[in-house]
C-alpha positions as CSV (number, residue, x, y, z in Angstrom):
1,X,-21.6,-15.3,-2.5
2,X,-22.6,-18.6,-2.4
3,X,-20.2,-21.3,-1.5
4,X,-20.6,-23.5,-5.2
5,X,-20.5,-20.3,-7.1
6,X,-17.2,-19.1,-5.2
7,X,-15.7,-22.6,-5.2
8,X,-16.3,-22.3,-9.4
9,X,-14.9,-18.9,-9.3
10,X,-12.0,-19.6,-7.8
11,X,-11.1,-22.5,-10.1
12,X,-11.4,-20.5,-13.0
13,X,-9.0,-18.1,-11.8
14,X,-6.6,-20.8,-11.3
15,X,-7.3,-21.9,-14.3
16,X,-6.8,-18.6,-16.4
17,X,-3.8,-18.1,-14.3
18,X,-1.8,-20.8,-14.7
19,X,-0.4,-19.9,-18.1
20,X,0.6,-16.1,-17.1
21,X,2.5,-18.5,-14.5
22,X,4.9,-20.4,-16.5
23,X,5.5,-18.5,-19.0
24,X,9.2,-17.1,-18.5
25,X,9.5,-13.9,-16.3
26,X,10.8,-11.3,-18.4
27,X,7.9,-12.2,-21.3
28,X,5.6,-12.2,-19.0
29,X,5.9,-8.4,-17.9
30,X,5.5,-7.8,-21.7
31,X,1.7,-9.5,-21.1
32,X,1.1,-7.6,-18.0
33,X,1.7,-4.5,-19.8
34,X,-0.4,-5.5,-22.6
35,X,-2.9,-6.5,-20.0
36,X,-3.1,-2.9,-18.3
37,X,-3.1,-1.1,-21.6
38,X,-6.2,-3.5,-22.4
39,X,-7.7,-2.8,-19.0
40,X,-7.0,1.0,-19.4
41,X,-9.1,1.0,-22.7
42,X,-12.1,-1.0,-21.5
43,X,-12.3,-0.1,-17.7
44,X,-13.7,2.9,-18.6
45,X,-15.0,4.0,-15.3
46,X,-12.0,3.8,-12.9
47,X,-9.7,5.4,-16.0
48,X,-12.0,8.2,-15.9
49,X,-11.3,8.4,-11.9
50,X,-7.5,8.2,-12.4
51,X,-7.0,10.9,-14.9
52,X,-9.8,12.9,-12.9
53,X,-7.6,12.4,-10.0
54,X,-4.2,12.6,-11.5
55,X,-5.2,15.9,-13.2
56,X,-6.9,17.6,-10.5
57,X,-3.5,17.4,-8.3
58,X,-2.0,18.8,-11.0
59,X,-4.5,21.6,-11.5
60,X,-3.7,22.5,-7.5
61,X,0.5,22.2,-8.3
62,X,0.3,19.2,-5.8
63,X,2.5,16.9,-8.4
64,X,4.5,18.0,-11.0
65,X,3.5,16.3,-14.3
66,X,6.1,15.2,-16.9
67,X,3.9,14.2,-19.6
68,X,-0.3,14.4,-20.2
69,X,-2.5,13.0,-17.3
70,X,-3.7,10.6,-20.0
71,X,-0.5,9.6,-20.7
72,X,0.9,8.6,-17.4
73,X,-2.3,6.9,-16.5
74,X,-1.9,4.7,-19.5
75,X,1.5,3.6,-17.6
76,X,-0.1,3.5,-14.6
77,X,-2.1,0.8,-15.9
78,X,0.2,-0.8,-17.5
79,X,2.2,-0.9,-13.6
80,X,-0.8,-2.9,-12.6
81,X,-0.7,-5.1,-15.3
82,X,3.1,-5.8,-14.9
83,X,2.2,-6.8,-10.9
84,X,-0.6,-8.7,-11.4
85,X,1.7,-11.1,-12.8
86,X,4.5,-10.6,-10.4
87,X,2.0,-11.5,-8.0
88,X,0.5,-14.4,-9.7
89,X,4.2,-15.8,-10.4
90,X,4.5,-16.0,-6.5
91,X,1.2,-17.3,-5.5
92,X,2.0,-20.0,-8.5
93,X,5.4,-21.2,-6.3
94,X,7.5,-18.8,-9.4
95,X,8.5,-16.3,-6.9
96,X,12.4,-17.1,-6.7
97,X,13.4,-15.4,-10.1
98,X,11.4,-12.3,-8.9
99,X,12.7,-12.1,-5.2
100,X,16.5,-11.8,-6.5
101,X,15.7,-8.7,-8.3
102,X,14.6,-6.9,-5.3
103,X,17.0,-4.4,-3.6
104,X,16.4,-3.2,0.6
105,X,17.8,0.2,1.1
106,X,17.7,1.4,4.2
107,X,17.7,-1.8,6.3
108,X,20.0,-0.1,9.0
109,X,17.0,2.2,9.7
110,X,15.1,-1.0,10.8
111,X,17.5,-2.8,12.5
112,X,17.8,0.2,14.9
113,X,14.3,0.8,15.2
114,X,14.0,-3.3,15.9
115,X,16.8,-2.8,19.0
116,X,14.2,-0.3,21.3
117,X,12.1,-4.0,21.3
118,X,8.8,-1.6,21.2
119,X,8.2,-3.2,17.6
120,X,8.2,-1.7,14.2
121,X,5.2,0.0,12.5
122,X,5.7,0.6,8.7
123,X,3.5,2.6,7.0
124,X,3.5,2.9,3.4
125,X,0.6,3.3,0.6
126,X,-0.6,1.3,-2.3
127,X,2.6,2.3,-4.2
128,X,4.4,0.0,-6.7
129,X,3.8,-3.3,-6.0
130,X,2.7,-3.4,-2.0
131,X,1.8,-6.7,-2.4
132,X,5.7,-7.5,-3.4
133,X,6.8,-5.0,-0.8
134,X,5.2,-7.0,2.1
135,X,6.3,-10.6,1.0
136,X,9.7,-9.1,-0.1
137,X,10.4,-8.0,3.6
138,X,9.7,-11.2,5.3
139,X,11.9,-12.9,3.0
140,X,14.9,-10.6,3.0
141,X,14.6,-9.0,6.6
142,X,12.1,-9.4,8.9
143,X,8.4,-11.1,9.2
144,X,5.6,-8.8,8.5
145,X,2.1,-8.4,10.4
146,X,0.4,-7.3,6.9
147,X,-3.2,-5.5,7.8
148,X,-5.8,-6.0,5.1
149,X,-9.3,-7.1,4.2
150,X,-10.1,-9.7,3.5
151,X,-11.0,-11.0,-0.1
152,X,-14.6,-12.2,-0.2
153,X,-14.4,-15.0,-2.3
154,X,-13.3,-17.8,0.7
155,X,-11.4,-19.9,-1.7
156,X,-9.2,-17.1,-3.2
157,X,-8.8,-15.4,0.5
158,X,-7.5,-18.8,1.7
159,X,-5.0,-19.4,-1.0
160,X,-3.6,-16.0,-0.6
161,X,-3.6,-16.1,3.0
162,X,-1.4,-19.2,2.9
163,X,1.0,-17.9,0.4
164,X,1.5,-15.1,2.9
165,X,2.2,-17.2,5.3
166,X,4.5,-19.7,3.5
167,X,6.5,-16.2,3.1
168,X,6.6,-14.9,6.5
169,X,3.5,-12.6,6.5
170,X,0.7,-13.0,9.1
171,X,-2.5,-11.4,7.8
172,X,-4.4,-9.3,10.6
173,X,-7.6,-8.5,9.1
174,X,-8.9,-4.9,9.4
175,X,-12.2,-6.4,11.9
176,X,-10.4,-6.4,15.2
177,X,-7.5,-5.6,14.5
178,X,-6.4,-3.2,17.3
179,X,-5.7,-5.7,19.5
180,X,-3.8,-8.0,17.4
181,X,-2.0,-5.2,16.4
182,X,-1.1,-4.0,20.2
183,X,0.0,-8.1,20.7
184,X,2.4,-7.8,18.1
185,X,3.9,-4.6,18.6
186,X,4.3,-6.1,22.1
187,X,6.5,-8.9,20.9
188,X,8.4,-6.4,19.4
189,X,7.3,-7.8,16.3
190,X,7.1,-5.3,12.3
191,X,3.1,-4.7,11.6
192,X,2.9,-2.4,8.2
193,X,-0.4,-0.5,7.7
194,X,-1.9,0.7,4.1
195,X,-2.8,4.2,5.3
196,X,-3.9,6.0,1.8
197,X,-7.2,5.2,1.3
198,X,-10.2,7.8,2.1
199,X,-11.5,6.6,5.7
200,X,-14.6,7.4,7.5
201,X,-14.5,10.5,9.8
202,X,-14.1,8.5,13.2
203,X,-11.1,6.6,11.6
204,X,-9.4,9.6,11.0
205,X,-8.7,13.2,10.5
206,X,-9.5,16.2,8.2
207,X,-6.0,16.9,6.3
208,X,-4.8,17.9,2.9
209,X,-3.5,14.8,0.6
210,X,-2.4,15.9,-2.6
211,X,-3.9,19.5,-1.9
212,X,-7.2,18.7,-1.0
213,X,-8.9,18.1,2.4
214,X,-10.0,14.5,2.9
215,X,-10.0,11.8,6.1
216,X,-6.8,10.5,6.6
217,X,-6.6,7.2,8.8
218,X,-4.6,8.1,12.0
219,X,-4.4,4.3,13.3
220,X,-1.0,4.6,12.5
221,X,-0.3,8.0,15.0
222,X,-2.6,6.5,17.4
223,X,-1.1,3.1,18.2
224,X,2.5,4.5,17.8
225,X,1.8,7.1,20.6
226,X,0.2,4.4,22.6
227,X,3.0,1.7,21.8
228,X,6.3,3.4,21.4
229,X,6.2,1.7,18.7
230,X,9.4,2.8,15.8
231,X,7.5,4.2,13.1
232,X,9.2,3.7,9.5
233,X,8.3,4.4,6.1
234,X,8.3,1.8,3.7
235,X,7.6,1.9,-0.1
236,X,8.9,0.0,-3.2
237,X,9.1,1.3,-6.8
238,X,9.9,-0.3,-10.2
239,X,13.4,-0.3,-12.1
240,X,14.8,-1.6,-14.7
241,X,16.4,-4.1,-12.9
242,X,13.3,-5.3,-10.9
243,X,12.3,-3.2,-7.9
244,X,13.9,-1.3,-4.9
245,X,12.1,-1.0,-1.7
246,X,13.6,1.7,0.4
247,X,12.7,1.8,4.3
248,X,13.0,5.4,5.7
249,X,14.7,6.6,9.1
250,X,12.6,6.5,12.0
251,X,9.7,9.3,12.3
252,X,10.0,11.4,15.4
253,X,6.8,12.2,17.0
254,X,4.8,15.1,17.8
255,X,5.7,16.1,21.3
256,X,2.6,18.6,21.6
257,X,0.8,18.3,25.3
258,X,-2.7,18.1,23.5
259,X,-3.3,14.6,22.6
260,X,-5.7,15.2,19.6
261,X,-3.0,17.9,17.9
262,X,-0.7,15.5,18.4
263,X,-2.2,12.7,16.3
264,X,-3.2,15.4,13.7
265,X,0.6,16.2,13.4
266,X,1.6,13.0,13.7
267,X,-0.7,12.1,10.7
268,X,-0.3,14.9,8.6
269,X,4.0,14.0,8.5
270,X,3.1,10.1,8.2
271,X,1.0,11.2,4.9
272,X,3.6,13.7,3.5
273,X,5.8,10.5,2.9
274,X,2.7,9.3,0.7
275,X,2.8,12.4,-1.2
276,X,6.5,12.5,-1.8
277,X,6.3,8.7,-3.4
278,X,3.4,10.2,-5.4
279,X,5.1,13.3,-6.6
280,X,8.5,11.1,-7.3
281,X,6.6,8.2,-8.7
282,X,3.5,9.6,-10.4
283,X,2.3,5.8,-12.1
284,X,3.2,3.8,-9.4
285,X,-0.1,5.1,-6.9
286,X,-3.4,3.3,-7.1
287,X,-5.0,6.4,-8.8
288,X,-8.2,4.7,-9.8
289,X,-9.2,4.5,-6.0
290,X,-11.7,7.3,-4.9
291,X,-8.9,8.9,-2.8
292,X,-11.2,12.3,-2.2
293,X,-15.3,10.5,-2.1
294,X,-15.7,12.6,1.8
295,X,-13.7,15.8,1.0
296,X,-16.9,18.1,1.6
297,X,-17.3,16.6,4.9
298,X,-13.4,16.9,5.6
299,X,-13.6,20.2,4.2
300,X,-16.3,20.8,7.5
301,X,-14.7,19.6,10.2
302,X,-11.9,22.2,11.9
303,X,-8.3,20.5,12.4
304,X,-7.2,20.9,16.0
305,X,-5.9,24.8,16.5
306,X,-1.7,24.5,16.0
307,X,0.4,26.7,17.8
């Protein structure tokens, strides 16, 4: 992307943004909505992949469905549209009237996990609003080490990238991050990790999600076996009210000898709190990602033996 065409880009996002911004919050969501249904209709490629996926779980009696795959898609979509403009409220400065209507359950769980001074890892998924659920927590509770990739428009990564900041996230972006991550674990600092997206064999490990074999990243298992570190789920679902995001009890560890079966177990119970959102949450996942694109090759490689 060249640097004129991205600078354009990014001022005709403002641009188109701006009124989604000021218009008041609870119309807005009524636009969002209208937005995903429009997206649902017209995106016709990643609804396809959503109800593919959505039914297919189904089909294995992974999730329980309480209406047509079709159907809860359409909400789905509809979720994404109602973010977007959360999310463009906040990066507007409109944030305020959103934040109030967030509950923390469960913030006990941290501050106990915070005392060991090992630091905090959060896992959680692309599940309700994550983008909310990350800001959220610095406000209310702690500041966040947020893991991501960056956007490639320069412009728009900046902006975001100092809104995060202005709310008490750090981004660590996924190239190096390791050691960045290691640092502020050390600190006894809170780093949260997206872990629900297909990864590349090396980056993690061959285990049913949903009922299907696929690579599950076991970063998470990995660093908390090397750290100490306190690991906590963390997700954040919709009401009527606004939102709750509830933070789980600590995870206890696999205490297996074998290192490699260790970080299988240890990844396997870190997803099955993915899959519980999932099943309790059906259109709040990001179904339209490719979840299962290497579950042939997962479906190759031999778990380590259990006992």
């Amino acid at each position: 992307m060249s640097r004129v065409f991205g600078f354009f880009q990014f001022l005709l996002i403002l641009f188109a943004a701006l009124p989604l911004a000021i218009i008041p919050y609870r119309s807005s969501l009524k636009i969002g909505e209208g937005l995903g249904s429009l997206l649902y209709h017209v995106w016709k490629s990643r609804r396809e992949i959503a109800i593919r996926n959505l039914k297919a779980a189904a089909e294995r009696g992974a999730i329980h469905l309480d209406s047509s795959p079709e159907a809860i898609i359409r909400r789905n979509f509809r979720n994404l549209g109602k973010s977007f403009i959360e999310v463009v409220k906040i990066y507007y400065g409109f944030g305020d009237r959103i934040m109030r209507g967030i509950s923390i359950n469960g913030a006990e769980h941290f501050e106990k996990a915070h005392s060991k001074g090992r630091g905090v890892l959060f896992i959680t998924g692309h599940c309700g609003n994550w983008e909310l659920n990350a800001l959220t927590l610095s406000v209310k509770l702690t500041s966040m080490n947020a893991v991501a990739r960056p956007i490639d428009n320069p412009y728009l990564n900046r902006l975001v990238e100092k809104t995060r900041q202005k709310y008490g996230n750090n981004v660590i972006y996924k190239r190096g991050a390791l050691k960045k991550i290691l640092v502020a674990l050390k600190k006894n600092e809170a780093v949260g990790i997206l872990m629900d997206q297909s990864v590349i064999s090396s980056e993690g490990v061959a285990a049913d999600f949903l009922g299907k074999k696929d690579y599950t990243m076991k970063t998470p298992a990995i660093i908390a076996r090397k750290t100490g570190a306190a690991v906590l789920p963390l997700f954040i679902r919709r009401t009527e009210e606004g939102h709750v995001i509830e933070i789980g009890e600590e995870v206890e560890l696999d205490g297996s000898a074998d290192a490699e079966e260790a970080v299988f177990r240890d990844t396997v119970k870190f997803n099955s709190y993915i899959e519980s959102y999932i099943r309790e949450n059906p259109a709040e996942w990001l179904w339209i990602h490719r979840r299962w694109k290497r579950s042939d090759e997962a479906g190759r490689d031999v778990p380590p033996k259990k006992n």
